[in-house]
SERO-134033 format. One line per 10 residues: their letters; for each residue x, y, z of C-alpha. Coordinates in Angstrom, 1 decimal. Example, Ala and Ser with C-alpha at 12.3 -4.5 7.8 and 13.67 -1.06 7.14 Angstrom:
as) 12.3,-4.5,7.8 | 13.7,-1.1,7.1
//
This chain:
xxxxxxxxxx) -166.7,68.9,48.1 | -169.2,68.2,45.4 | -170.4,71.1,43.5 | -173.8,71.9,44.3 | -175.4,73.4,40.7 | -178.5,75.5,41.0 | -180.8,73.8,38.7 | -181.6,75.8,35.3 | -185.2,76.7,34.0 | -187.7,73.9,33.3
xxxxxxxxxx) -186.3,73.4,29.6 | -189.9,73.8,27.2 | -190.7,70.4,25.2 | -189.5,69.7,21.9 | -191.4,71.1,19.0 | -193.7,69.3,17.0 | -192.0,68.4,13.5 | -195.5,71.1,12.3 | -193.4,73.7,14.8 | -190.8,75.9,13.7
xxxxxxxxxx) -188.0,74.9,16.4 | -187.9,78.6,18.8 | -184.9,80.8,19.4 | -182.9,80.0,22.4 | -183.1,83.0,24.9 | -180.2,82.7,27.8 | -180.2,85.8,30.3 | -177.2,85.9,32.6 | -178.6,88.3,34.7 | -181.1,85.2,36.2
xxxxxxxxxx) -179.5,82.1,34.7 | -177.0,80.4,36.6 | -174.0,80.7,35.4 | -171.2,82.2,37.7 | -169.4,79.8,40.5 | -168.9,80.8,43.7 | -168.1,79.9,47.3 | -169.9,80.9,50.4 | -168.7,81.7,53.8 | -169.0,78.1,55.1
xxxxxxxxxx) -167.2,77.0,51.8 | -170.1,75.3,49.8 | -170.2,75.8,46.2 | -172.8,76.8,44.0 | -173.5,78.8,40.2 | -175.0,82.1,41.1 | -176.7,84.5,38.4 | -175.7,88.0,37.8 | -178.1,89.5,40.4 | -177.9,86.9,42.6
xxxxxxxxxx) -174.2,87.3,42.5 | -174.8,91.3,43.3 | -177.1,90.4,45.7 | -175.6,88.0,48.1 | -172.0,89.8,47.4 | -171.1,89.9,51.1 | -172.3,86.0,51.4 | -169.7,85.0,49.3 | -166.3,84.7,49.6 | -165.6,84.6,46.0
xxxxxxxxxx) -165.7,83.6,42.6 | -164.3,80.1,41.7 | -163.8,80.1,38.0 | -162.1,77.0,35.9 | -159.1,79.7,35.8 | -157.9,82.8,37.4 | -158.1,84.6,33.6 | -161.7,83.5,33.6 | -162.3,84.4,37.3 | -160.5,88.3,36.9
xxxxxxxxxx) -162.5,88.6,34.1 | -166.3,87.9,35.8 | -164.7,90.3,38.2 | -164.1,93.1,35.9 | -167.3,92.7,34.1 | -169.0,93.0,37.6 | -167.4,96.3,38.2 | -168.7,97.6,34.7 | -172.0,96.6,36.0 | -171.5,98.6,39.3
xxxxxxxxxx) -169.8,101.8,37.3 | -172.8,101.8,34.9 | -175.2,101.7,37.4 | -173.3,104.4,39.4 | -173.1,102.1,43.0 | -169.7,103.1,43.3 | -167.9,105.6,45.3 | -167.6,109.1,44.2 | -164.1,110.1,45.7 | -161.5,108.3,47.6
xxxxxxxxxx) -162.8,109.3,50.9 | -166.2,107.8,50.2 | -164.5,104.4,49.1 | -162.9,104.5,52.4 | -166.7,104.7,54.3 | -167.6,102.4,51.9 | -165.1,99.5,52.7 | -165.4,100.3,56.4 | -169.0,100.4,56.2 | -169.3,97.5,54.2
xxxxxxxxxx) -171.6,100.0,52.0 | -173.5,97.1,50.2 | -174.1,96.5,46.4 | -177.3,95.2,46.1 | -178.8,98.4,44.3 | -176.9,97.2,41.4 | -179.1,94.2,41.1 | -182.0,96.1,41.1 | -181.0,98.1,38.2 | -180.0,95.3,36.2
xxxxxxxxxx) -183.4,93.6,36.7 | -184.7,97.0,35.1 | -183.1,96.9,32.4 | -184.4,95.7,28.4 | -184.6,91.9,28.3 | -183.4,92.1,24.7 | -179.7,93.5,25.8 | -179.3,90.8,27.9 | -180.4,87.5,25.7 | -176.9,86.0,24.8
xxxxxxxxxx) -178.5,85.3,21.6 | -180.6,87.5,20.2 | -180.9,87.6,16.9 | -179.7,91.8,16.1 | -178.1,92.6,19.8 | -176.7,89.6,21.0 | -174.9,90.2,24.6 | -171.1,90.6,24.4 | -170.9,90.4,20.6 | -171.3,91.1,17.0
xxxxxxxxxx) -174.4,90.7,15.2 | -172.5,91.8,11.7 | -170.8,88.2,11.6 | -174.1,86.1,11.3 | -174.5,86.0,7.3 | -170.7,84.2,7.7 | -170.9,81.8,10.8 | -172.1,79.0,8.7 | -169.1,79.4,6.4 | -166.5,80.5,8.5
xxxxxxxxxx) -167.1,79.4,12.0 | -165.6,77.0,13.8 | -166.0,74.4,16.8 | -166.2,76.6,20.4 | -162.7,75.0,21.1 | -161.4,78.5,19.5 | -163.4,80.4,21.7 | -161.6,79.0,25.1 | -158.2,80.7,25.5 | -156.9,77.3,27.1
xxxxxxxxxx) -158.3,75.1,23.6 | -157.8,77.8,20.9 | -154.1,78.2,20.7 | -152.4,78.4,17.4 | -156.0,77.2,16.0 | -154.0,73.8,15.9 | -154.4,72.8,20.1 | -153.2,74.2,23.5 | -152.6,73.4,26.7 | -155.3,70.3,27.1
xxxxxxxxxx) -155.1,69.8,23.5 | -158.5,70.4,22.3 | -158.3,70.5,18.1 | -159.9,74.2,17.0 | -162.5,71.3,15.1 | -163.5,69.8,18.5 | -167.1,69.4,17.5 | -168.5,69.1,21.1 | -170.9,71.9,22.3 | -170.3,74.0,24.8
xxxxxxxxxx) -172.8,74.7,27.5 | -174.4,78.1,27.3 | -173.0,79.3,30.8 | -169.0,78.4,29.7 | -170.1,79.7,26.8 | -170.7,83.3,28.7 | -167.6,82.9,30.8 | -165.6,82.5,27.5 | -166.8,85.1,26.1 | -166.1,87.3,28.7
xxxxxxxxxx) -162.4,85.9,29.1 | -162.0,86.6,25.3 | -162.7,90.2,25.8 | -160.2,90.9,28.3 | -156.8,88.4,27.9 | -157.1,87.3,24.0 | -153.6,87.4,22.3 | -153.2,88.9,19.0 | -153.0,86.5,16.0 | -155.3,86.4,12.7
xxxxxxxxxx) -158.7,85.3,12.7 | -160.0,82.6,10.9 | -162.1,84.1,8.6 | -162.4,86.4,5.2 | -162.6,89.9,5.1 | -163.9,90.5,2.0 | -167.0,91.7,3.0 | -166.8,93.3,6.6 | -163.1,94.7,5.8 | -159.6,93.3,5.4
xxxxxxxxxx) -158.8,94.4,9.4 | -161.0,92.0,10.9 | -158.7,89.6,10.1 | -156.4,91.4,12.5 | -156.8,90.6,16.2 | -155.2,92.5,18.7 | -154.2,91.6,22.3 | -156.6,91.8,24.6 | -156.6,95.2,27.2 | -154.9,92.7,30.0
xxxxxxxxxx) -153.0,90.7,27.5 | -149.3,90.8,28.2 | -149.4,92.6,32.1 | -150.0,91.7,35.4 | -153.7,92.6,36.5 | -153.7,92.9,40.1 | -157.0,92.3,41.8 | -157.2,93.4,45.5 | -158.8,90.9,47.7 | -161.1,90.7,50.5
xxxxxxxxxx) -162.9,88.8,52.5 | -166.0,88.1,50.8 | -166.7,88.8,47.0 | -168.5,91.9,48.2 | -165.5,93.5,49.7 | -163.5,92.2,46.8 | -165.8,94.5,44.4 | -165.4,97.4,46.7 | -161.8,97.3,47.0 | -161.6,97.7,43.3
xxxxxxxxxx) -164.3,100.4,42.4 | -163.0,103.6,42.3 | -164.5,106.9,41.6 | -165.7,106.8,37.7 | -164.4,107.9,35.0 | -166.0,110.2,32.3 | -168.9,112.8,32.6 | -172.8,112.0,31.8 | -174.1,108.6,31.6 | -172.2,105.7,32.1
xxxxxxxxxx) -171.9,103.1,29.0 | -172.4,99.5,29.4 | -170.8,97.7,26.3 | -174.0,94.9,25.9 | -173.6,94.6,21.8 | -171.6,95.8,19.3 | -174.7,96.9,17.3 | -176.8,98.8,20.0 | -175.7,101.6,22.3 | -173.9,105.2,21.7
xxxxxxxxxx) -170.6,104.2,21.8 | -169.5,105.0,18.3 | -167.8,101.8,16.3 | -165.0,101.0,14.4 | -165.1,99.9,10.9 | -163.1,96.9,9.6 | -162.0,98.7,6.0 | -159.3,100.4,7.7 | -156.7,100.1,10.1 | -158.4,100.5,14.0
xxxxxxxxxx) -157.6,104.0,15.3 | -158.0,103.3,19.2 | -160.0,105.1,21.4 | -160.2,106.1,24.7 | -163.1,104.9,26.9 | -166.1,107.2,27.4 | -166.3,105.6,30.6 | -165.3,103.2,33.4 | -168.1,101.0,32.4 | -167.3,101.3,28.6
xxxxxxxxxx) -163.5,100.5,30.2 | -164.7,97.4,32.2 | -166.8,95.7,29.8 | -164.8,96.9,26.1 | -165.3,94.1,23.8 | -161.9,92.8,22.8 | -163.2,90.8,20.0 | -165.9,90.9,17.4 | -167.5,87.1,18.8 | -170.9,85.2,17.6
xxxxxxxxxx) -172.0,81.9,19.1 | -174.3,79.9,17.5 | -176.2,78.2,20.1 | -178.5,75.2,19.6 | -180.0,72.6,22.0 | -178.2,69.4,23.5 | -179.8,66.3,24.1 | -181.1,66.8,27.1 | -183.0,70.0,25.6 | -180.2,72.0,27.5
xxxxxxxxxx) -178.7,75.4,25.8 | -175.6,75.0,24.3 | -173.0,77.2,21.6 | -171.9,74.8,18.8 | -170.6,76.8,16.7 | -168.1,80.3,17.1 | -166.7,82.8,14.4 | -164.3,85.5,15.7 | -162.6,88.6,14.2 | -161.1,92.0,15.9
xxxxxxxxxx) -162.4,93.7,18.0 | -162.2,97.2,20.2 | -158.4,98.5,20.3 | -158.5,101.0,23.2 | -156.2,104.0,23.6 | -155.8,103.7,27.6 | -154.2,106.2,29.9 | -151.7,104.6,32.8 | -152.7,107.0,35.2 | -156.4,107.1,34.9
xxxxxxxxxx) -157.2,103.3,33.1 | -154.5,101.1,34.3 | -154.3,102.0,37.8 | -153.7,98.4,39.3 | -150.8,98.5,37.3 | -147.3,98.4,38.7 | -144.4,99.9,36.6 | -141.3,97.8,36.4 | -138.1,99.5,34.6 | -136.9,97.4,31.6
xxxxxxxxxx) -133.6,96.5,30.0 | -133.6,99.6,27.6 | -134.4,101.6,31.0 | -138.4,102.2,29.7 | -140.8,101.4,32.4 | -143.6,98.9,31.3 | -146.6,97.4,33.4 | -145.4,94.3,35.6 | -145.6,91.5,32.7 | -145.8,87.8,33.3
xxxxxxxxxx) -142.3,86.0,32.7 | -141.9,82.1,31.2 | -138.1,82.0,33.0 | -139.3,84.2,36.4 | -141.7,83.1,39.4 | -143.9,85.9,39.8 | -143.5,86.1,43.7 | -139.9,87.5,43.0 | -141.1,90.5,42.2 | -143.5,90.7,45.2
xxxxxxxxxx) -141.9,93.7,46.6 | -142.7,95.8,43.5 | -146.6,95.7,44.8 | -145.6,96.2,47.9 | -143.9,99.2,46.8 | -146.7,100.9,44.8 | -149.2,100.5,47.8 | -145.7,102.2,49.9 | -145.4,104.9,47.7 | -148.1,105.5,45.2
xxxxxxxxxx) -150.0,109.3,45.5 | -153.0,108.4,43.2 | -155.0,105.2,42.3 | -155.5,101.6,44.0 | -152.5,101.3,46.0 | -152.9,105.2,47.1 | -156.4,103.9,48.5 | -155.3,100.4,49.9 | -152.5,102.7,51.9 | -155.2,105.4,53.4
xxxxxxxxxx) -157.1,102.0,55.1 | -157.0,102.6,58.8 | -154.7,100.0,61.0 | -156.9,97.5,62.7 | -155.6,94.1,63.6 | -158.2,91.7,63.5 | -156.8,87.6,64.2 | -153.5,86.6,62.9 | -154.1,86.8,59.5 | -154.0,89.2,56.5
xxxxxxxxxx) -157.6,91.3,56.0 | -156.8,91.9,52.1 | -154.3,90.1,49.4 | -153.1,91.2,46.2 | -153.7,88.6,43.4 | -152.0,88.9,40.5 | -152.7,87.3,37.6 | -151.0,87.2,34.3 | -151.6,85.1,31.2 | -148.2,83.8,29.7
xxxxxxxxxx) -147.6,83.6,25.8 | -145.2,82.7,23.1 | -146.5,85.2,20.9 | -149.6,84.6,19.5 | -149.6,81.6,21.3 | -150.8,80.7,25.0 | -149.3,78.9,27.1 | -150.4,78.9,30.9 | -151.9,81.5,33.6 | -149.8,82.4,36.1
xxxxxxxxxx) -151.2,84.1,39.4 | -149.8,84.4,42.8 | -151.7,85.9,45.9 | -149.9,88.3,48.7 | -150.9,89.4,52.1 | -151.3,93.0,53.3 | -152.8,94.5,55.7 | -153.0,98.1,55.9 | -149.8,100.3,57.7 | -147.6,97.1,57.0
xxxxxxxxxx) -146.7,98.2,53.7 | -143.1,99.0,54.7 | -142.9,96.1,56.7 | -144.1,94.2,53.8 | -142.1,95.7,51.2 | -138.9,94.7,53.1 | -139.7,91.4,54.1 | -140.6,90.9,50.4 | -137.4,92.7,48.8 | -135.1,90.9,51.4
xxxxxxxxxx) -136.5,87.5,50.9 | -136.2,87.9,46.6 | -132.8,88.9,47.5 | -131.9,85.8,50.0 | -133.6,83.9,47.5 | -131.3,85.5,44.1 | -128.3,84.7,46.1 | -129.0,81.3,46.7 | -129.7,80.4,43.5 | -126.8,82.1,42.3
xxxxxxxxxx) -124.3,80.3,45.0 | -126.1,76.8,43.5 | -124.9,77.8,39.4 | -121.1,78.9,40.7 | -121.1,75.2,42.4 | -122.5,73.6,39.2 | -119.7,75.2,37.3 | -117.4,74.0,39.3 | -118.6,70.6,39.1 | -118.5,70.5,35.5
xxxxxxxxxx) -115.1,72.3,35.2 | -114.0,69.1,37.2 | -115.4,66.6,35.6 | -115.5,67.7,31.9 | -112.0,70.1,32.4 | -111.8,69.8,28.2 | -115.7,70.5,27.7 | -116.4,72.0,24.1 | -118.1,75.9,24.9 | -120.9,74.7,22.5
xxxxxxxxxx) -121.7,71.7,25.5 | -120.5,73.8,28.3 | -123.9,75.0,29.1 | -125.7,71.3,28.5 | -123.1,70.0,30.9 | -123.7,72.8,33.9 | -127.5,71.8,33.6 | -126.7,68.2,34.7 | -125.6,69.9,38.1 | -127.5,72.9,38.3
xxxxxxxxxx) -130.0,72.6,41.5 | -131.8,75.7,40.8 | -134.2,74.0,38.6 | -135.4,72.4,41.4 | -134.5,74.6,44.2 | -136.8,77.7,43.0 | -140.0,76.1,43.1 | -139.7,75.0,46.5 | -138.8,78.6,47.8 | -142.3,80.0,46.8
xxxxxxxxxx) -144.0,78.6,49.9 | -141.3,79.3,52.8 | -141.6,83.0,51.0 | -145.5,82.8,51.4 | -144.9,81.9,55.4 | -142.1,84.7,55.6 | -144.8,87.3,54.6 | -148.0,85.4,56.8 | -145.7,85.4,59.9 | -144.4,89.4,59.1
xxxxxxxxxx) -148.4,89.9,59.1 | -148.8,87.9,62.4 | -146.2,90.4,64.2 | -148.2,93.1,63.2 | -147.9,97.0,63.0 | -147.5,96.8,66.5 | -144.0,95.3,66.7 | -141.1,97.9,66.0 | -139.4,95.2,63.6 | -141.9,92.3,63.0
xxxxxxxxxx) -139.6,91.4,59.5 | -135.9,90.7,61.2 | -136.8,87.3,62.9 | -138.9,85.8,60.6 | -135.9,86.5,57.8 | -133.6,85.2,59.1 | -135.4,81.7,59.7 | -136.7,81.5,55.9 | -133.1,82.1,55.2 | -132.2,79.7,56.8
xxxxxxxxxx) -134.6,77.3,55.3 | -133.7,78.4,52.5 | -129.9,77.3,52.7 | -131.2,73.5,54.1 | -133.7,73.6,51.1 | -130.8,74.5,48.5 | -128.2,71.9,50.2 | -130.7,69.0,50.0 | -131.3,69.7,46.1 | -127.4,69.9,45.3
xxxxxxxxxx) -126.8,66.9,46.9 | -129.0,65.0,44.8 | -127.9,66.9,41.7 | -124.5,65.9,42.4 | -125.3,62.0,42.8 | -125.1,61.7,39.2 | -121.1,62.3,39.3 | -119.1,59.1,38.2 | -118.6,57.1,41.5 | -114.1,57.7,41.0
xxxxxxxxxx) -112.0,59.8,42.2 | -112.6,62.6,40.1 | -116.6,62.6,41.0 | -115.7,62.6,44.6 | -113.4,65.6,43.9 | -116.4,67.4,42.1 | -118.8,66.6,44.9 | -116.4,68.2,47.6 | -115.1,71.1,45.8 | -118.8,71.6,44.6
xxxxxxxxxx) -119.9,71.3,47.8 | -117.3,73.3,49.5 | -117.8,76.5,46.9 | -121.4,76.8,47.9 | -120.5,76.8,51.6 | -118.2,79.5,50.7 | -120.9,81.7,49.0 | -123.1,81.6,52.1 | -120.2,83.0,54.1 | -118.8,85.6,52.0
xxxxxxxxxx) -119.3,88.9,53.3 | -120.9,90.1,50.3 | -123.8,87.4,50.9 | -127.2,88.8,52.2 | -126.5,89.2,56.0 | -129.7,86.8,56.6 | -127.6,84.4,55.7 | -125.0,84.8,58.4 | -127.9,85.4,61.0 | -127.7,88.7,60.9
xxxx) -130.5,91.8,59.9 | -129.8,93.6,56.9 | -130.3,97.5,57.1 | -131.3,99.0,54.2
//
């Protein structure tokens, strides 16, 4: 479906060469700049206020990525936190999401407030950034490829290789989303500029407050409920701070002459909207007369001293090698669904926070499918270097946590074995075929016959349905998980078969190839029948 753009404000004539050209003003709060779906699945870019506003009109918020989506979501909720529409104590946010207690009081107050803190480029206070850079933009700043996590990269090019000199402007509202993306998921690495003047450390960039973990975003059915699923009562006494500028507000600063000493947030609205990075755009007009950015300089930013308990409580713990427990991070060699269960664990088990709330929801089926899902998003790296966003969305409904949390554990288990039973008949393959194979091309060689390459992709979506149909059983059913096990095992098995086969049809077509193929064959057979396999596999219902 086209994308239906609300049409920006009439654009003023060009000034006579006699006229001083004026500054660009851009407001978020009434320019379009957000997309979004609504209920009957049309698409149009909404405002601030009119995203407030219409919140329970919406489903949700369809960004160019999920970073850039998360991130428009959390700078909503700093919105809602500083204007105190949010629920004072868990049992209010319960009313609230039954009530569907709406958040258009939040739009209001945003109307109210100074026009000045909301003009993306003023000229002392500019939204989301750092006035203090302007004497150097000129020198030091660069094309707005290295403001877009997905151009920037290295500062060389990233993922749609876009040079960090990619002189084309940037339209005001991408710009905004940008920014806003910058603030939450940029990686650490070293600006591109000197800091002889400001201070040596704003050269140093730190990673962004959801760089390196897995942000999980509970979701509803419209981008109302979304919000209120995710507000929680505030932190911090006395008024809440929005961050609008670096140079404006109370929220006290840190200096770029000496190492950042992090702070904790004042607030959940100083938390929500923290600014990550020290950012200026330049903007300047296209040639249609339309706002653009065509210029960006970026140093460090905000470095936060956050709390697990109190600022981080989407987070789900996951124990590490060295046996430390570390926020659920997002893995280059590990589909993110495999670890499924560990959500469905905190929402089991957790006392305080999101999950605690998301497991006090009353038990009311309403159709076949899931009320809420967790989407979690991560942004992958190789160091200072990006690389993709990975995300992955799961079903709950509330008093199916258990349910869940099996049916999930169970099916990364089924799922582990497999692959493992596909690697022991790829070694045996190779131990066949290459029965003198040097150690240093052992593991080249058991890559030419290892299916699981192909096989784990394709178990994402029977693990999807396993978790859809546990949800269509409902509370209801005594053991709504059993059934539908066994069959994604079972699909599972036909899936992992089919993928061997064609990894084994590049055996030499002698004697020894057809060996290979049937002892190959024969070994993963053998695996799904051992005693020690899952009992899915075997048809039957694991208890534990």
């Amino acid at each position: 479906m086209p994308e239906a753009r609300i049409p920006e404000a009439r654009v003023p004539e060009a000034p006579t060469p006699d006229q001083p050209e004026p500054r660009p003003r851009w407001d978020p709060r009434s320019r379009p700049c957000i997309p979004a779906v609504a209920l009957d699945g049309s698409t149009a870019h909404h405002s601030l206020r009119a995203l407030l506003t219409d919140a329970d009109r919406l489903s949700t918020i369809n960004c160019a990525t999920p970073g850039e989506t998360v991130a428009v979501i959390e700078y909503l909720m700093a919105i809602c936190f500083a204007s105190r529409i949010c629920p004072s104590s868990p049992e209010e946010w319960r009313a609230w999401i039954i009530g569907e207690h709406p958040l258009g009081r939040a739009a209001k107050w945003l109307a109210k407030e100074p026009d000045a803190a909301w003009d993306l480029f003023h000229p002392e206070v500019p939204l989301g950034q750092n006035a203090m850079l302007t004497p150097y933009i000129e020198e030091s700043g660069t094309g707005t490829a290295q403001l877009v996590i997905e151009h920037a990269g290295d500062y060389s090019q990233h993922f749609d290789h876009h040079h960090l000199e990619h002189s084309e402007p940037l339209p005001a509202a991408e710009a905004f989303r940008a920014l806003l993306t910058q603030h939450v998921y940029a990686p650490y690495g070293r600006a591109r500029m000197s800091g002889k003047e400001l201070g040596a450390t704003i050269t140093n960039l730190a990673a962004g407050r959801l760089a390196g973990r897995i942000r999980v975003v509970a979701l509803g059915r419209t981008l109302g409920e979304t919000l209120r699923l995710n507000l929680y009562p505030p932190e911090g006494p006395g008024r809440p701070a929005l961050n609008t500028s670096w140079t404006s507000g109370a929220i006290p600063r840190r200096t770029f002459d000496a190492k950042a000493k992090p702070r904790v947030p004042s607030s959940s609205a100083d938390l929500h909207s923290a600014l990550g990075r020290s950012i200026l755009l330049r903007p300047t007009r296209g040639p249609h007369g339309q706002i653009v950015v065509d210029r960006v300089l970026i140093g460090a930013g905000e470095v936060l001293e956050l709390d697990p308990e109190r600022h981080l409580q989407d987070a789900v713990l996951k124990e590490m090698l060295n046996g430390h427990a570390k926020p659920l991070w997002p893995s280059p060699t590990r589909a993110q669904w495999r670890d499924a269960h560990a959500l469905y664990g905190a929402v089991k088990d957790a006392q305080t926070g999101l999950y605690a709330r998301l497991h006090s929801l009353p038990y009311e089926k309403k159709g076949i499918s899931a009320p809420y899902h967790l989407w979690a998003v991560g942004l992958l790296a190789n160091q200072a270097l990006p690389v993709a966003w990975t995300q992955g969305s799961y079903p709950y409904a509330p008093g199916m946590a258990r349910h869940l949390h099996h049916a999930s554990y169970r099916g990364s288990v089924v799922a582990e074995y497999v692959a493992y039973s596909l690697k022991r008949a790829a070694v045996v393959a190779t131990e066949i075929v290459y029965p003198a194979v040097r150690a240093a091309d052992a593991a080249a060689q058991v890559a030419r016959f290892d299916a699981r390459w192909k096989f784990w992709p394709d178990a994402a979506q029977p693990f999807y349905e396993l978790l859809d149909e546990v949800i269509e059983g409902g509370a209801e059913d005594d053991d709504p998980v059993s059934a539908p096990l066994i069959a994604y095992a079972g699909t599972l098995v036909v899936s992992a078969r089919t993928h061997l086969t064609h990894r084994l049809d590049s055996l030499p077509p002698n004697k020894r190839g057809h060996l290979a193929r049937a002892r190959a064959e024969q070994c993963f057979e053998d695996e799904m029948n051992r005693t020690k396999a899952p009992a899915e596999l075997r048809g039957e219902t694991a208890h534990d």
